[in-house]
C-alpha positions in Angstrom: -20.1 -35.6 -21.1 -17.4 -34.2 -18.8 -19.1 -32.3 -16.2 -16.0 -31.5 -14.2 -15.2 -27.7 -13.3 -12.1 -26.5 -15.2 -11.8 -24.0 -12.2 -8.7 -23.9 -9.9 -10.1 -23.6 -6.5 -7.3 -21.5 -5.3 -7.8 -19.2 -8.1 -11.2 -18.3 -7.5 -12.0 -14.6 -6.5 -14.3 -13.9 -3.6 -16.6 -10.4 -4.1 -17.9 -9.3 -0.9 -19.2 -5.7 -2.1 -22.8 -7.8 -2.4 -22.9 -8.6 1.3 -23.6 -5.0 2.3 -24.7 -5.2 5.7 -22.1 -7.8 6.6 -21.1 -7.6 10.3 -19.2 -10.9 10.7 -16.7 -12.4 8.5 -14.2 -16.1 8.9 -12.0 -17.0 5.8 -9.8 -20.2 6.4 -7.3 -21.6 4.4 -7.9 -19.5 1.4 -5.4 -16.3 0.1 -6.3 -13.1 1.2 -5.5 -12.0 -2.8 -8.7 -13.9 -3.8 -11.1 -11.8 -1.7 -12.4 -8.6 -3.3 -15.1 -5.6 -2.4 -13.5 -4.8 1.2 -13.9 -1.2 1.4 -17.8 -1.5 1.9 -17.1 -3.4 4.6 -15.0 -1.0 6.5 -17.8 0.5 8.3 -19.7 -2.5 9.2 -17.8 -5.4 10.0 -17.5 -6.2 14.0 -15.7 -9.4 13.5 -13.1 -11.0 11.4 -11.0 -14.1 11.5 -8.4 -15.0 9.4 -7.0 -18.5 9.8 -4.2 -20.2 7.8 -4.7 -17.5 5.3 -1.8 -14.9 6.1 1.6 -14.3 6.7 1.3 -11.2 8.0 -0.8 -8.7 9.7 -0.7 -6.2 6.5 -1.8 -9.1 4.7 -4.8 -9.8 6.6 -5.8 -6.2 7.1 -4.1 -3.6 4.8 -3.8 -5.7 1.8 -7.7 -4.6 0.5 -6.6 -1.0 0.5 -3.4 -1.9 -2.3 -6.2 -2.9 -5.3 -5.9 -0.1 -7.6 -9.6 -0.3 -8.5 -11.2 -0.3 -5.1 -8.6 3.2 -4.1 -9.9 7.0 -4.8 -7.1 8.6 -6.6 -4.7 10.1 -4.4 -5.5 7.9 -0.7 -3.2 6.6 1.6 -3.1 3.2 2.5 -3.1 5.0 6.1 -5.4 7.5 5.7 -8.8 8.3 7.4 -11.1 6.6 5.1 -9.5 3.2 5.1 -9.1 2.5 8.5 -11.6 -0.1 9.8 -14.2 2.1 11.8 -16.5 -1.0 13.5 -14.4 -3.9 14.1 -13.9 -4.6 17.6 -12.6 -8.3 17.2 -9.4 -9.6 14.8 -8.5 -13.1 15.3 -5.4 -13.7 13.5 -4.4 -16.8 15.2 -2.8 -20.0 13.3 -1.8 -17.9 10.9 1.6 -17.2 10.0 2.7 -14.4 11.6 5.8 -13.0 12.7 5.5 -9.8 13.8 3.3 -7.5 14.9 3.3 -4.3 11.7 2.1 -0.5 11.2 -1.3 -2.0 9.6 -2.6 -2.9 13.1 -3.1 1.1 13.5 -5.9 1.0 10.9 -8.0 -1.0 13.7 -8.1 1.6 16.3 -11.6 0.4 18.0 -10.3 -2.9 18.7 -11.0 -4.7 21.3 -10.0 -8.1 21.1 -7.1 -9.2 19.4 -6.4 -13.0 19.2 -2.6 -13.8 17.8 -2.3 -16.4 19.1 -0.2 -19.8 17.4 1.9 -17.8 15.3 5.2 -17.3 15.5 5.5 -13.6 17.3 8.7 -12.7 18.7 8.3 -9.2 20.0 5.9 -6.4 21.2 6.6 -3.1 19.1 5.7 -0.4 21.3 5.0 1.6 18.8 1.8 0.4 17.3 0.2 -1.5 20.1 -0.2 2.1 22.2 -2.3 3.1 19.2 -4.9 0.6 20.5 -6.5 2.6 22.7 -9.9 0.7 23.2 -8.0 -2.8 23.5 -9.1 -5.1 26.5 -8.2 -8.8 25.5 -5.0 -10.1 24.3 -4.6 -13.6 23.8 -0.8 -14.0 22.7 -0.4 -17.8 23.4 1.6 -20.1 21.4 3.8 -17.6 20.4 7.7 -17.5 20.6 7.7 -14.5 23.2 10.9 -14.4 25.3 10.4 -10.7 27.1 7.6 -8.7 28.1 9.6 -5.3 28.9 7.1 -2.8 30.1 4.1 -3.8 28.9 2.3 -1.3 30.8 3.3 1.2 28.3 2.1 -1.0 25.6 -1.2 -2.4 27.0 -2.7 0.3 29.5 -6.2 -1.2 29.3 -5.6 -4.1 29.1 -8.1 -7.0 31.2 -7.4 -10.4 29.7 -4.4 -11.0 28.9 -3.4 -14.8 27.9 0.9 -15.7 27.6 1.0 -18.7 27.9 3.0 -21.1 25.8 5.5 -18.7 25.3 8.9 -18.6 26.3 8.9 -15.8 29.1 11.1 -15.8 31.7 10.6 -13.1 34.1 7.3 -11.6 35.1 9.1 -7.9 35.7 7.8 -6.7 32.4 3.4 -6.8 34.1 4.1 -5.0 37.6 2.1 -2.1 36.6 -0.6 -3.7 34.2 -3.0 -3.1 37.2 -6.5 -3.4 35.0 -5.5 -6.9 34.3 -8.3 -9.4 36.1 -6.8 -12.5 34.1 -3.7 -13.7 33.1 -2.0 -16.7 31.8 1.2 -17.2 32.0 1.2 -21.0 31.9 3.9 -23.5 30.1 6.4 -20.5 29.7 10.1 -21.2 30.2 
């Protein structure tokens, strides 16, 4: 007999609604369509790491809160109820990213933030001053050419890791004065 599995490993769909009390989650390598049951995770999970899995930041974060099924009637993908109210630490790094989008606002208790090896150009203002709690920032391996007043982006900032980039003038973290490390190695 032909025991073989007629499944196609990158169409299998991942529930997590059954790991209730999960607090730490790593996917690798797999589609972050195939992963199902997020919203009881919103309150609990402290960690998540996505690796090779996205191309973007909504896809790693706000992409749970587009399935019909898991939605009440009527909710905003940004509303209240569907930002993520425990996680403290995204790693997003060797991913594919190339920006930096809105969906980063529905983490407002992070802490650390890990982008780095992707293929980030910029720092929007606009959505990194939302992260009010944020300490670490590892943007290495990146494709970073200006750091413009990142003081208004990054107040809190302690660790803050640049290196790899392609930075070329250090005007842009005169007044980041929480900072106690930085990297700013292999940078043009």
């Amino acid at each position: 007999p032909d025991c073989r599995s007629s499944s196609v490993l990158s169409e299998l769909r991942f529930d997590l609604s059954i790991f209730r009390n999960l607090h730490s989650l790593q996917l690798e390598g797999s589609s972050m369509q195939q992963v199902e049951g997020w919203t009881l995770l919103f309150d609990k999970l402290e960690l998540l790491v996505v690796r090779n899995s996205a191309k973007s930041v909504s896809e790693a974060i706000q992409h749970v809160h587009a399935r019909k099924e898991e939605q009440p009637e009527g909710a905003s993908v940004f509303s209240h109820a569907y930002k993520w109210k425990a996680l403290t630490n995204l790693h997003l790094a060797r991913n594919y990213l190339r920006e930096i989008d809105e969906s980063i606002t529905l983490v407002p208790y992070l802490q650390l933030l890990n982008l780095s090896h992707n293929e980030i150009e910029e720092l929007p203002e606009r959505y990194l001053t939302r992260l009010h709690e944020l300490t670490v920032l590892d943007l290495s391996h990146n494709k970073l050419e200006q750091i413009d007043s990142l003081h208004t982006k990054l107040g809190n900032i302690h660790t803050l890791d640049l290196s790899h980039n392609r930075i070329r003038s250090l005007v842009g973290l005169r007044k980041l004065y929480c900072v106690v490390i930085l990297n700013l190695k292999f940078n043009s």
